[in-house]
N, C-alpha and C positions, 0 to 999 in steps of 0.2 A: 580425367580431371581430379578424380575423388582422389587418384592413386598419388596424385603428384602432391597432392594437399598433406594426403596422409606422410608422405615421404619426407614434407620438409615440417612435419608437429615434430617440434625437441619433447621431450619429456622435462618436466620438472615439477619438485611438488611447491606447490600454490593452495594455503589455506585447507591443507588438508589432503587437497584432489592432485592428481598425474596431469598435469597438459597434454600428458601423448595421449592420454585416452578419452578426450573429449570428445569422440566419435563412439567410443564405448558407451559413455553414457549419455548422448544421446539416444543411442540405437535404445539402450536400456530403458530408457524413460517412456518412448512409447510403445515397448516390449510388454514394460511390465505395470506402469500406471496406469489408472484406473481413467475411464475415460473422461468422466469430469474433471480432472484437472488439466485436459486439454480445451475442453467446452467454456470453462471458466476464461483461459486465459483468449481465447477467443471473442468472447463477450466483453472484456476487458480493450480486448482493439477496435472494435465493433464500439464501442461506450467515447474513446477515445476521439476516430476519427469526429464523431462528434460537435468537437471542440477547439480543432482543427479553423484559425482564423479567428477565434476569440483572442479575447484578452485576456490577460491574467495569467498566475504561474498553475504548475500542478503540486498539491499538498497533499501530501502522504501521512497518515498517522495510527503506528501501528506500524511498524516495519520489521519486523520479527527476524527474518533467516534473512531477507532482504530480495526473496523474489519477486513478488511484485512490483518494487522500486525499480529493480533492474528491468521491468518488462514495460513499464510507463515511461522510463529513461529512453530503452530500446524502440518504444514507440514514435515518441518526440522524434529520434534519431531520422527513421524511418519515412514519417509523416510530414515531420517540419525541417528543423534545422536543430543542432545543438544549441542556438542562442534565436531559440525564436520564444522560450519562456523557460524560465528556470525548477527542476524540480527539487522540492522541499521537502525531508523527513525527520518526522517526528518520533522519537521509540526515547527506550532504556536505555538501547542496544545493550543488553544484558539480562538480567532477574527480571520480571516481570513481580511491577508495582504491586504489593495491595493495600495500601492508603485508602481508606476511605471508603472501601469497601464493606458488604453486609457477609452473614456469616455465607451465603448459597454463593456469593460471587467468588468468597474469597476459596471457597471450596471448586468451584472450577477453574481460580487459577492454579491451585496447588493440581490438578488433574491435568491442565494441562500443560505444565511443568514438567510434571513425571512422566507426560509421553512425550515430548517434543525437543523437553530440555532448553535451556537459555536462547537469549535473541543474539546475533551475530553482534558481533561488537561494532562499533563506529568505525575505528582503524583496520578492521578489516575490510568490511565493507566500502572503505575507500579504496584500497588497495585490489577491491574484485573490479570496481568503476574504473579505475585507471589502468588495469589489467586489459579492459574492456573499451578504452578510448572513450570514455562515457566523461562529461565535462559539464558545468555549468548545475550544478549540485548544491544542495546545502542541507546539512544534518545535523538536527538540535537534538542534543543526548540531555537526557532527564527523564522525570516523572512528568507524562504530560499534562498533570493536573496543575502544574508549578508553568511549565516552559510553555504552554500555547498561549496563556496568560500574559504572559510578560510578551510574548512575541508580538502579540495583537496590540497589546499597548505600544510596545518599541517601534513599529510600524503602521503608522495608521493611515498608510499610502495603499497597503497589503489589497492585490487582486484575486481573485482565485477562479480559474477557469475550470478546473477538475481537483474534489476534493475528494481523496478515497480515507473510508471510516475503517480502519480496521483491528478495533481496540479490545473485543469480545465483551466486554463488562460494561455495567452500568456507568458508574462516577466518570472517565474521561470519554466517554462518550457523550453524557452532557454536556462535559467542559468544551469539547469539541466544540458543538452545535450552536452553546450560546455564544462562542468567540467567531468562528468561522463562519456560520451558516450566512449571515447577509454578508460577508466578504466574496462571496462566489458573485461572478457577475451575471446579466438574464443571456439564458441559453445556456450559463452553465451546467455542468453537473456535481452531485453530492451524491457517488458512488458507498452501497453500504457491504460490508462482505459478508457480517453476520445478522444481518436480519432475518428476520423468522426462524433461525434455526439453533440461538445464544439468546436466552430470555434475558440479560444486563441490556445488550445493545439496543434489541427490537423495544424494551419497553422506557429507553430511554428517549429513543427515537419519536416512541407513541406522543409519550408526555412533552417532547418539546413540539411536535405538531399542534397538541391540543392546548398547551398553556397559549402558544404564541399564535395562536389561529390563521396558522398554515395552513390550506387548501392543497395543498402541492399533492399531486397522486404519489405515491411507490410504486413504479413499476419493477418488470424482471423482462427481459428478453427471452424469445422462446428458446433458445438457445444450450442456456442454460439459469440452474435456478441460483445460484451464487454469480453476481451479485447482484443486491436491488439498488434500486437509483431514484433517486428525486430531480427531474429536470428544472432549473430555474425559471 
C-alpha cells in the first residue's frame, strides 16, 4: 500500500519542500527529533479531545512557522468536522514584534530571531492549509498588541472553546489574557506553551491570576512538560 502511495507522490516544490519526499521527511522527523516534540504534540491532542462538544471556536496566538495551527486544524479534522468550529490565528506572520517590551524581553526576542529566524507568512501559510484541504480558518496578521484588541471589540459574540498562548514574552501575553481569558467558555481550556520555562509569559500569566483573583490551578499532563493549561 505504502508502495502505491509512494508511486503516485509527483514531486513538486511547495514552500520550499519536494511533495515527493514527504515520506522523507517524515521518516526524518522521528529519525531524528528529539522526543518531546512528539510528547508535546501528543499532549496537545490529549488537551484537545478535551473540548470536543463544547462550544466556541479554537484561538491561536502566536503562530510562528504555523505547526501548531496545522495540528489544532488537523485535530478539529480528525475529532469533529471542518465546520464544527472555526480555527482563529493570531501572529505577525513575519518579524517578531518588540513594542512594548523591557530591555530582558526584547533581548530574547532578538535570540530568538537569530535561531529560528522569521514566522511564516500569512499567504503561505494559506496556501500550506489549502495544500492540506484544511478549511474554515481565519488569520489576523499584526502586532497582537493592536489586532486582539480590536478583535475582542469587533466581536463581542466571540466564544473560545481552546485558547493556546503562544507568544513567549510579557506585553501580549497580557494583552492576550485581559481580552480573551473570560471569552473561553466553562470546561474550556487556556493552553500555555511557555510557561515555566520563558520568564515574559509565566510571570505575565502569574500577575494576571493574582490581580484578577483567579483560583484556576495550572496544570501539565504527565505526559509531557510543554504545555500548561488552565481549565475553565
Amino acid at each position: 500500500m505504502r508502495q502505491a502511495a509512494v508511486a503516485t507522490q509527483k514531486s513538486n516544490e511547495f514552500l520550499g519542500f519536494d511533495t515527493g519526499k514527504c515520506w522523507d521527511y517524515e521518516n526524518g522527523f522521528y529519525l531524528t527529533s528529539h522526543v518531546t516534540r512528539l510528547s508535546k504534540a501528543l499532549a496537545q491532542y490529549e488537551l484537545y479531545k478535551t473540548v470536543v462538544g463544547l462550544p466556541g471556536h479554537v484561538v491561536e496566538c502566536g503562530v510562528y512557522k504555523g505547526a501548531s495551527f496545522v495540528r489544532l486544524a488537523t485535530f478539529r479534522q480528525i475529532l469533529e468536522s471542518p465546520y464544527s468550529r472555526k480555527i482563529i490565528g493570531f501572529d505577525a506572520f513575519g518579524r517578531f514584534p518588540e513594542n512594548g517590551e523591557d530591555t530582558s524581553n526584547r533581548a530574547f526576542i532578538r535570540d530568538f530571531t537569530a535561531e529560528g529566524g522569521d514566522g511564516i507568512s500569512r499567504k503561505a501559510l494559506l496556501q500550506a492549509l489549502s495544500h492540506k484541504g484544511i478549511e474554515n480558518v481565519e488569520l489576523i496578521e499584526g502586532d497582537i498588541c493592536a489586532t486582539v484588541p480590536k478583535y475582542a471589540k469587533d466581536h463581542p459574540e466571540l466564544k473560545i472553546s481552546l485558547l493556546h498562548v503562544d507568544v513567549d514574552v510579557y506585553h501580549p501575553t497580557k494583552v492576550i489574557l485581559e481580552n480573551f481569558f473570560k471569552r473561553v467558555v466553562a470546561g474550556g481550556l487556556i493552553i500555555f506553551d511557555d510557561y515555566g520555562t520563558v520568564e515574559g509569559e509565566t510571570r505575565a500569566l502569574d500577575e494576571f491570576l493574582q490581580s484578577s483573583h483567579i483560583k484556576s490551578l495550572i496544570e501539565k499532563l504527565s505526559i509531557s512538560h510543554i504545555p500548561a493549561y488552565i481549565r475553565r
